[in-house]
N, C-alpha and C positions, 0 to 999 in steps of 0.2 A: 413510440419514441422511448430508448433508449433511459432508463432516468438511475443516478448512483447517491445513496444516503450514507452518510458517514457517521460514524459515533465511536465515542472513546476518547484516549488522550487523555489531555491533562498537565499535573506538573506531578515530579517523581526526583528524590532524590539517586544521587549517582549511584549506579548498580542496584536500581531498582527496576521495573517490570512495568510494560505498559502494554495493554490488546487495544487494538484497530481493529472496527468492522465494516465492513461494505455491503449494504443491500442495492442488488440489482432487480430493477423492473422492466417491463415493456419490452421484452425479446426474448430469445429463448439462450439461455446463461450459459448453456456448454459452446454455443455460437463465439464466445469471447473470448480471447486472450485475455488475460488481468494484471494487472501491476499496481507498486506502491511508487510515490516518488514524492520529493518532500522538497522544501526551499525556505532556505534560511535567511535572513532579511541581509539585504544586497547580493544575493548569489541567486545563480542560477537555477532552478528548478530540475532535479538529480534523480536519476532512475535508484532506489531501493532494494524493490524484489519485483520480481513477474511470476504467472503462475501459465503454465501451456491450459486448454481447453479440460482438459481431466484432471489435472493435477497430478500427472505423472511426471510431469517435467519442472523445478523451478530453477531459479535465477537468482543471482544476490548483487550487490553491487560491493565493490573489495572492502568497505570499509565497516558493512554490517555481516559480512562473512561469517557464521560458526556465534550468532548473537542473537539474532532476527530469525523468522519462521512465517513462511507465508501459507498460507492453505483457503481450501474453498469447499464449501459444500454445495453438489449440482442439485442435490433435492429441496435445500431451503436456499438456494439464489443468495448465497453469500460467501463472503470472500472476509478472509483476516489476515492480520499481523502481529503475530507476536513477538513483543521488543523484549530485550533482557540486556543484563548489565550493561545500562544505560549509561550514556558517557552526557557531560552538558554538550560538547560537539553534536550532539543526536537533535538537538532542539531546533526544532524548524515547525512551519505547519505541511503537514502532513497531508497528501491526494490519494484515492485511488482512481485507476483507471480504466478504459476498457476499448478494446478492440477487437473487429471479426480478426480471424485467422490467427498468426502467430504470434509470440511474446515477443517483444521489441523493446529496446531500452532508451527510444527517442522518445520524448515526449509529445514530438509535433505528429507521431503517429500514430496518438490515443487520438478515436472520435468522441470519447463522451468521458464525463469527469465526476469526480464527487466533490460536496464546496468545500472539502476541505477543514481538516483539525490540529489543533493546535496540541503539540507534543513539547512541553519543555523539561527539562532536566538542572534540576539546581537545588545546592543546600540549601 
């Protein structure tokens, strides 16, 4: 079984710097598509970044564009995110995700999840 540990976060002043990481177990990690996606209390739960199977390929969602950096290493089974000039808009808690085959930006078509951290952004 599939299983995703999260760590990182925190709180950060505005245009400061936060890393996410994701440890994946119980399957074999290039198997996955990867993504971030994050949800701010009463909204929706929002695609971030995705990362394709090798990490040749990633993804941004428009509003972390040219700020955020997704990456993964296939030899330690992990997967990050690194935040920069952080806006307080950025503060949400924080998923990674994980799917066989391709990166996708719906949420409902991650099968397995990480619990989840709390990223917030404030003076």
């Amino acid at each position: 079984q599939v299983h995703l540990v999260q760590s990182g976060g925190g709180l950060v002043q505005p245009g400061g710097s936060l890393r996410l990481s994701c440890a994946f177990s119980g399957g074999t990690f290039s198997d996955y598509a990867m993504a971030w996606f994050r949800q701010a209390p009463g909204k929706e739960r929002a695609f971030v970044a995705g990362i394709n199977w090798n990490g040749e390929n990633t993804y941004y969602g428009d509003s972390v564009k040219g700020r955020f950096a997704i990456s993964r290493d296939n030899h330690e089974n992990t997967m990050t995110l690194q935040m920069s000039a952080l806006k307080p808009e950025d503060t949400a808690v924080y998923y990674c995700a994980g799917r066989p085959g391709g990166t996708r930006s719906k949420p409902e078509l991650y099968e397995y999840w990480g619990q989840g951290t709390q990223g917030t952004v404030s003076s």
